[in-house]
N, C-alpha and C positions, 0 to 999 in steps of 0.2 A: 504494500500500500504506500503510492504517496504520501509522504508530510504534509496535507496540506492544512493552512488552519481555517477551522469552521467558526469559530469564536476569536474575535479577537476586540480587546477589553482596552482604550487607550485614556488616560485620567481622567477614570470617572468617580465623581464627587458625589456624595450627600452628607450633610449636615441637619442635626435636629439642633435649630441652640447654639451653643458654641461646643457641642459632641460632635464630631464628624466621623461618621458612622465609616463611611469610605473618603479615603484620603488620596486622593491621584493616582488611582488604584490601575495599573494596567497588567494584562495578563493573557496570553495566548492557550486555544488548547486547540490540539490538533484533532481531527478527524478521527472518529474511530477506536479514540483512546478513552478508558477511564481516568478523570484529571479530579485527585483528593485533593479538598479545601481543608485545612487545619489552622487550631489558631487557639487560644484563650476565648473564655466568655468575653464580651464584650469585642471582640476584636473585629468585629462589622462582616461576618460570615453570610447570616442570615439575611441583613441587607443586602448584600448583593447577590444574592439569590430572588431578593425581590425586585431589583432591579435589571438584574437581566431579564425574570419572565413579562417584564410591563405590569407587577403589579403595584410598584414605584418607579416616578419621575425619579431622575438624576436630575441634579443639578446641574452637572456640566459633564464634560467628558463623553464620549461615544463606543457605541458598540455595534459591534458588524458581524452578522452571521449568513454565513453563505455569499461575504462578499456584498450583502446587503445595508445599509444602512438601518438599522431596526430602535435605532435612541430612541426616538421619540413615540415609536410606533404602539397602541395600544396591548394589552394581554393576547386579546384574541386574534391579533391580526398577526403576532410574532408567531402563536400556534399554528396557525393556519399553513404559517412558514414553514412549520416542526419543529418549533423551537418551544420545548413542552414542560413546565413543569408538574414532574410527578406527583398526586395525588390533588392539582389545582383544580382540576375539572370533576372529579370523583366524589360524590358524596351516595355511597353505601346504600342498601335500602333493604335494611335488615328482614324483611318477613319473604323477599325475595330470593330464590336461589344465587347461588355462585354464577354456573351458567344463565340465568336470566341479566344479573348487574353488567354481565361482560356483554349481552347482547343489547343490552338498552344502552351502553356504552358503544355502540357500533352504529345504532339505531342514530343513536346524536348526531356521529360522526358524519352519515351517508345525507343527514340532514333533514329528518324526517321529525316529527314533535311526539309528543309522549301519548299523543289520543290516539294513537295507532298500536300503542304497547301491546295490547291484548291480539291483535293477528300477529304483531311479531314476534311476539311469542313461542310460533308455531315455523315460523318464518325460515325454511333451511338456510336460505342465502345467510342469514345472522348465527343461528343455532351451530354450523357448524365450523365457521371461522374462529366463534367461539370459544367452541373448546379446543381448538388449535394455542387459541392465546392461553386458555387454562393451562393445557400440556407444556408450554413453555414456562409456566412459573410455578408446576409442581401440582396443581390442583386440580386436574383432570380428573380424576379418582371423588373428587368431595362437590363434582360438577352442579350436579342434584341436592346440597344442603342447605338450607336458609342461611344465610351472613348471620342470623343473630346467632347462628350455634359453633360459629367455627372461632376460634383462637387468635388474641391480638396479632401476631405473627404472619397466621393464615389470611385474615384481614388485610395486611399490609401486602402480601405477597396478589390479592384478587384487586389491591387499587391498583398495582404496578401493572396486571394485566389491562383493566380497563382505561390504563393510560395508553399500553400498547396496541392496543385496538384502535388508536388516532394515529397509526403509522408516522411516532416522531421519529426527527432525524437529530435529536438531540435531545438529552434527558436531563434535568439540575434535579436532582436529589439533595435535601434538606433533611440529614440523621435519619436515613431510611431506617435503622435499626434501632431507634427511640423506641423504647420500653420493653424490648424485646430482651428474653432469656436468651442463654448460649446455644440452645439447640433451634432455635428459630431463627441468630444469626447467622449460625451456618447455609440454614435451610435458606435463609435470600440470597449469604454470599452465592451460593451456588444457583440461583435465579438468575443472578446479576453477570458472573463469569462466562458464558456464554453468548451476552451481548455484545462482550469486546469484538470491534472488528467491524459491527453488524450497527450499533448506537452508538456514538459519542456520548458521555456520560461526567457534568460536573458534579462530584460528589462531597456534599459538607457531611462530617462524621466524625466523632467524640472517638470512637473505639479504635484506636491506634493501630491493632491486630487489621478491622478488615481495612481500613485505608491501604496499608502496606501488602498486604494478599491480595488487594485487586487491581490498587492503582498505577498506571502506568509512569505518571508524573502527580507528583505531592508541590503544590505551593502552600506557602505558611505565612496568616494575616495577623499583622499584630498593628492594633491600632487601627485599623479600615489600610495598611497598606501591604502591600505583598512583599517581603521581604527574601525570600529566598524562592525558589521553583526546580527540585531536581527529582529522579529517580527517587524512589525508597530507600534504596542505600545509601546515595547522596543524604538523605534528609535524616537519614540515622546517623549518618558520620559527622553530620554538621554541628559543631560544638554550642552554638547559640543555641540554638535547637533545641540538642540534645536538653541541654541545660536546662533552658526554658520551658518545656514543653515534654520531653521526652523523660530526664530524668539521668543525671551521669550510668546509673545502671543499662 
């Protein structure tokens, strides 16, 4: 694969007050790669994860995905682009199956309104791309369960579907594995490793472990600005880092 970059991040600013959430924040991620966000509380992660999906203005600074100008451009119109954040469009509908939420997530997509639910239901063109998307994040098998029966974990793993059912061409993940036990991180990282190649993927995440097991390049925000961006090992060897962040062990 080409290097080429899909994202590319050039000082971009927001301020709440005199906090500046992101400080002349610039940062590239290539095509196709998983690119971990790391950083301390406060160090403006989150925000720029809201400012890439358009669900904040920047203040200044630009961002271009696919070569496009997309700063200013609304949430839904970057989507439209594939430029997607996971679980922004998803909201769950617990007395529904697994396989129904991923079809009225397809339903959305193809542009159709929810007064139609009940023939799509029935609907092969939806039912079975479906479970295509289920099969891909492990839940093929619990296709037929109400959401209100299945496991925060499992929950998490049926919005990543219903995200991928909007065929993006780039994913920002915000602590995909918030509140999730060890055997339910495993169960995404191994969701997530297979997209390498296939989604470009900015991933914010606390747990050190999967950053480094999945990501191809790590930058590290401290303060709203990017201070370093290397490999895993790079980012382990880095003494600041380390220090900071990692911990001399």
């Amino acid at each position: 694969m080409v290097d080429r970059i899909q994202l590319s991040i050039l000082g971009l600013n927001k301020a709440f007050g005199a906090l500046r959430a992101t400080d002349n924040l610039s940062l590239n991620v290539k095509e196709g790669t998983i690119h971990g966000l790391i950083g301390p509380n406060g160090a403006g992660k989150t925000t720029l994860i809201n400012q890439l999906s358009g669900e904040m203005m920047s203040d200044s600074g630009t961002v271009h995905f696919d070569e496009q100008n997309v700063t200013k451009m609304p949430i839904h119109t970057r989507a439209q682009l594939g430029l997607q954040r996971s679980y922004q469009i998803t909201s769950l509908f617990p007395e529904f199956s697994a396989l129904e939420n991923v079809a009225m997530a397809l339903q959305i997509c193809n542009g159709h309104s929810f007064r139609f639910w009940g023939k799509a239901r029935k609907d092969k063109t939806l039912i079975e791309p479906a479970l295509t998307y289920l099969d891909q994040v492990g839940l093929v098998d619990l296709a037929n369960s109400p959401v209100k029966g299945l496991g925060h974990g499992q929950q998490r793993q049926l919005e990543l579907a219903m995200t991928l059912a909007t065929r993006p061409k780039m994913l920002l993940l915000d602590e995909p594995m918030a509140g999730m036990g060890q055997s339910e991180s495993i169960a995404m990282m191994e969701v997530l490793r297979p997209l390498k190649g296939k989604i470009t993927i900015l991933m914010v995440e606390h747990d050190m472990d999967v950053v480094f097991a999945l990501a191809d390049q790590v930058t590290v925000l401290v303060r709203g600005h990017a201070i370093v961006t290397g490999t895993p090992d790079e980012i382990r060897a880095n003494k600041e880092v380390r220090t900071a962040y990692l911990g001399d062990g």
